[in-house]
N, C-alpha and C positions, 0 to 999 in steps of 0.2 A: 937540422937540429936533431939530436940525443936528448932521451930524456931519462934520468935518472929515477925510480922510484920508488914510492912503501907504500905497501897494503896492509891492513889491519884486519887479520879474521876476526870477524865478530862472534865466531864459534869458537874457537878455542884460546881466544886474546894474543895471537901471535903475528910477528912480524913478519913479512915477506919483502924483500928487497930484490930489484930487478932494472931492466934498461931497455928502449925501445925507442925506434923511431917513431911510431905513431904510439902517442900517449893513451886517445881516446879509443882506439882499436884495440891496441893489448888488454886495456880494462874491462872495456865489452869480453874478448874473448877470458878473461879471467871471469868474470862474473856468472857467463854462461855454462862453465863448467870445462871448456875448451882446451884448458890448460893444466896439465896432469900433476904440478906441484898442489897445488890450487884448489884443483875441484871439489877434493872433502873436506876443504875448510869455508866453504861459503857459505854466509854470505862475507864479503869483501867490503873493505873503504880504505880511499885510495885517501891518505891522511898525508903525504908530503910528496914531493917530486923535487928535482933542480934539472935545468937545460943546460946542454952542454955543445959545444960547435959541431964536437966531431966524437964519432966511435968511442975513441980509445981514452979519451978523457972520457966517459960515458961508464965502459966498463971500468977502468980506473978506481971510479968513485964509485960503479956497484961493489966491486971488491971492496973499497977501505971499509962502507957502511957496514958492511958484514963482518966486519972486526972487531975486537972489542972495544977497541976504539973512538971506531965508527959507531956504535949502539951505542954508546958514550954522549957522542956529539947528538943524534937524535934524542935521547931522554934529555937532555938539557934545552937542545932545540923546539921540542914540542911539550915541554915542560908543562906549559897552560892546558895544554889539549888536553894529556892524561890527569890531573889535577881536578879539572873541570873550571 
């Protein structure tokens, strides 16, 4: 399994969208500071993800999310969350 995902800097209110085979590993090393997009925006919450069979459906859907589109589909998807 792929896992599609969004992190929420809690520093500067921005989104980060990415993909990994180990979900709970990427996040640790994004939290840690490991990860060079990442690290001067932490701290991190990892606010959505989707699973995907394979790779390419995986990146697939990291590219669409970072679309307009896609940011699209997320603000209505998480609608509640940002709202409160």
């Amino acid at each position: 399994m792929y896992h599609t995902y969004v992190l929420l800097s809690l520093k500067d209110k921005k989104q980060y969208v990415g993909y990994t085979k180990n979900l709970k590993l990427r996040f640790e090393q994004h939290a840690m500071g490991l990860v060079e997009s990442t690290m001067n925006r932490r701290p991190l919450k990892l606010i959505y993800y989707e699973s995907c069979l394979n790779q390419q459906d995986a990146t697939r859907r990291e590219k669409h999310l970072k679309t307009h589109y896609g940011k699209m589909f997320l603000r209505k998807r998480l609608k509640s969350y940002f709202t409160g």
